[in-house]
VEXFIFI-228480 format. One line per field, with one value per residue (C-alpha): residue number from 1; z, x, y. Coordinates in nm, 4 decimals, decimal comma. Layout:
% VEXFIFI-228480
nr: (NUM_...) .
z: (Z_...) .
x: (X_...) .
y: (Y_...) .
//
This chain:
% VEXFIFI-228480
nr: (1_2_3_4_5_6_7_8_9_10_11_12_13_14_15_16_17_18_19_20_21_22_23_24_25_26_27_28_29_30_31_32_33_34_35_36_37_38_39_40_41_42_43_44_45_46_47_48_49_50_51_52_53_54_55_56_57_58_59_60_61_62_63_64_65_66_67_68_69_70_71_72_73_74_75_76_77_78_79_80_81_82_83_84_85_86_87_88_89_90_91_92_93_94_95_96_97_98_99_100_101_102_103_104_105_106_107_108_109_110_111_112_113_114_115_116_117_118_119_120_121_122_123_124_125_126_127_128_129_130_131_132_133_134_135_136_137_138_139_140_141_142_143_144_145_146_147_148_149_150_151_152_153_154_155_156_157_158_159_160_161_162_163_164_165_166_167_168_169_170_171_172_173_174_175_176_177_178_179_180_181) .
z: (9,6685_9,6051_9,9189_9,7213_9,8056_10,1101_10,3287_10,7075_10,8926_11,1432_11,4302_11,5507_11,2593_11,3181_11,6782_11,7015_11,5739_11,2875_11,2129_11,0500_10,6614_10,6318_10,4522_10,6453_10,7994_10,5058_10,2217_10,3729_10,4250_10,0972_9,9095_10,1040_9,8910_9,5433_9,5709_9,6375_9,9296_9,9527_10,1657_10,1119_10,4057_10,3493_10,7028_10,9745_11,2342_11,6252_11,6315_11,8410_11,9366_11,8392_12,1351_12,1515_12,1248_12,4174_12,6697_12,6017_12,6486_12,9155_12,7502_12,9229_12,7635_12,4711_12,4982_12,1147_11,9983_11,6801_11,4340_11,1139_10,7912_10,5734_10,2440_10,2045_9,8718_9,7494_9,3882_9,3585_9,4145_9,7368_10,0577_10,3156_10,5008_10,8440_11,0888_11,3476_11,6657_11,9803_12,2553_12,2622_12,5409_12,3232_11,9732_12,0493_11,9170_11,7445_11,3813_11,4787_11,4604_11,1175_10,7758_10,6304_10,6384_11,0066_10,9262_11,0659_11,1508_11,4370_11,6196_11,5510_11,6585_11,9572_12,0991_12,1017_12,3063_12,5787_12,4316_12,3281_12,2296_12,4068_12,2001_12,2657_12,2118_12,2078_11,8526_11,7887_11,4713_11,3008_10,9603_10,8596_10,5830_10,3876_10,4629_10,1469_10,2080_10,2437_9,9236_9,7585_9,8787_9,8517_9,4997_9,5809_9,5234_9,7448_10,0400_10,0109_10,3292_10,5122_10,7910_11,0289_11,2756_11,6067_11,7524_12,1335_12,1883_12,5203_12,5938_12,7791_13,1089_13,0558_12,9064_12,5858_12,3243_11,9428_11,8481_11,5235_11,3043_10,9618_10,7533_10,4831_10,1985_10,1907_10,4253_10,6801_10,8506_11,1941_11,3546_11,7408_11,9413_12,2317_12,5847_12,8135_13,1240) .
x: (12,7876_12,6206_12,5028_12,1560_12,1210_11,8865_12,0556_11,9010_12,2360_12,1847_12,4998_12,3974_12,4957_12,8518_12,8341_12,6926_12,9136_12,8647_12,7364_12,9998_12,9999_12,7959_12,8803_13,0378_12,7849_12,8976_12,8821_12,5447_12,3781_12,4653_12,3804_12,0282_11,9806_12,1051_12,4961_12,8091_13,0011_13,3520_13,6665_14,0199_14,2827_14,5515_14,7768_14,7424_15,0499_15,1562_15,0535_15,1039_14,7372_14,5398_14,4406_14,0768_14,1773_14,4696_14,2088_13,9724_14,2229_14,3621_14,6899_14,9870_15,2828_15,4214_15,1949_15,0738_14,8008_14,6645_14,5484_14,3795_14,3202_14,0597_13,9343_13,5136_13,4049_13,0633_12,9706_13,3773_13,3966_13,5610_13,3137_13,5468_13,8319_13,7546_14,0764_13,9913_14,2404_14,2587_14,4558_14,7601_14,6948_14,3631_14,5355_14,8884_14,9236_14,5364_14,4341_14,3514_14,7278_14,7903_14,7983_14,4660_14,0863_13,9375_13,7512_13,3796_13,5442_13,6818_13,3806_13,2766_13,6716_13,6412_13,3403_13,5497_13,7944_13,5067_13,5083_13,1331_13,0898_12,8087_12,4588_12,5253_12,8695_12,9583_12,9516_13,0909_12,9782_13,1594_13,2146_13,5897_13,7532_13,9547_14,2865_14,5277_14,5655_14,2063_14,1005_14,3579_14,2143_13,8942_13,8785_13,7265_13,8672_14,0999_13,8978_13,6017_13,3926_13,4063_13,1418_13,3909_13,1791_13,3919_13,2808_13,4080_13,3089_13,3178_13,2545_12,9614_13,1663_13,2860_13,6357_13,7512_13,7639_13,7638_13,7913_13,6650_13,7460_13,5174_13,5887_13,3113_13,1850_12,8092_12,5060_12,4168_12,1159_12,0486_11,7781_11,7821_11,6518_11,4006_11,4977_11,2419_11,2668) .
y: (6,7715_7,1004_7,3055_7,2597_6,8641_6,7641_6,5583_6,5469_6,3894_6,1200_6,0340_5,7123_5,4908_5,5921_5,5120_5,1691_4,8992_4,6833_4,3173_4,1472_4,1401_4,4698_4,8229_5,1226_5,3746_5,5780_5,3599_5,2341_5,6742_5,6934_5,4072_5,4434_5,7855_5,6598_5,7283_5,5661_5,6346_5,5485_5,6639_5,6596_5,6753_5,9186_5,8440_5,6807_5,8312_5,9532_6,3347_6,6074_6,6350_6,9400_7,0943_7,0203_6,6427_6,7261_6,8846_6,6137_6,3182_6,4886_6,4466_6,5644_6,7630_6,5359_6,3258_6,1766_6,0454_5,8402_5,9823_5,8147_6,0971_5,9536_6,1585_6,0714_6,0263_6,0643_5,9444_5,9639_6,3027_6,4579_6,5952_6,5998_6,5034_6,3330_6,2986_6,0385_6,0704_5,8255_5,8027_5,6104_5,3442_5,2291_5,2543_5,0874_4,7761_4,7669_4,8074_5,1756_5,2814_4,9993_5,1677_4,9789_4,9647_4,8384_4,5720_4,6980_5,0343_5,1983_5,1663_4,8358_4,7713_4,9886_4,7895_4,4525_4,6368_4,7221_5,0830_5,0677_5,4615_5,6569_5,7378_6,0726_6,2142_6,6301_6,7844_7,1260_7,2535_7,5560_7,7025_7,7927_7,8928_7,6060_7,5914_7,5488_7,1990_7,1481_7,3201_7,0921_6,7604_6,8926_6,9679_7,3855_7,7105_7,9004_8,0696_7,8674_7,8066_7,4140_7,3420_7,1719_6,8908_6,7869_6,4859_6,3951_6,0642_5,8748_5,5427_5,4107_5,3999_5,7261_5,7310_5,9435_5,6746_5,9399_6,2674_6,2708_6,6878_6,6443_6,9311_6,9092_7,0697_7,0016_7,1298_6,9193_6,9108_6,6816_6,5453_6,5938_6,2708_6,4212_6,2085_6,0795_6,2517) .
//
């Protein structure tokens, strides 16, 4: 996708689950503007966490984490390369830490746990230079810039349920939701 395409962002399809039989927030964003979204997973394995995803687990020394590595398609081209990482005690033994699609998603999944994620999780947004292995899966020249979103997602009771790094290669624009006070 060209840095030229609108595209105003929205979080909150990716946060509610699903009703059964329907498309992936992604598939369904995309398909709503004329394209095909699609995703392919590329790992799903026990990680040493990064350390924004250690600090916000509260993870202790060796403690590992999930992670699920999923390349994002758009029209069948590469935009970006979302790593999904949860804590061990939710993932264990759940279709989050099982090499195949989650039927509904991880969120959709999450909520039949009794993880129902917040409305309003933490993003970080940053740009960064593409790694090697990121220009690579990406399809883009050596030293090109990636707007890399963090997402820290809690549950509605509180606990750290998903850190979520998308490195893209598109602009994104959001749309802030104004709170009643």
């Amino acid at each position: 996708m060209s840095s030229d395409d609108a595209w105003v962002g929205d979080a909150q399809p990716y946060l509610a689950p699903r009703p059964e039989g329907t498309q992936d927030a992604w598939s369904a964003e995309a398909e709503a503007r004329g394209r095909k979204g699609g995703q392919r997973l590329l790992a799903v394995t026990e990680v040493d966490p990064p350390e924004t995803v250690r600090h916000f687990f509260n993870c202790g020394p060796g403690d590992k984490v999930m992670v699920r590595r999923r390349l994002i398609l758009l029209d069948g081209e590469p935009v970006e390369l979302a790593d999904s990482y949860y804590p061990m005690n939710i993932a264990r033994g759940t279709a989050l830490s099982e090499k195949g699609k989650i039927r509904g998603g991880a969120v959709t999944l999450l909520g039949s746990m009794g993880f129902v994620p917040e409305d309003d999780p933490l993003e970080d947004v940053a740009a960064a230079t593409a790694t090697a292995m990121q220009c690579m899966s990406l399809g883009i020249p050596m030293n090109s810039a990636v707007l890399v979103l963090t997402r820290f997602t809690r549950s509605t009771l509180g606990q750290p349920v998903e850190v979520s790094i998308m490195t893209m290669t598109r602009h994104l624009q959001y749309r802030q939701r104004k709170q009643a006070s």
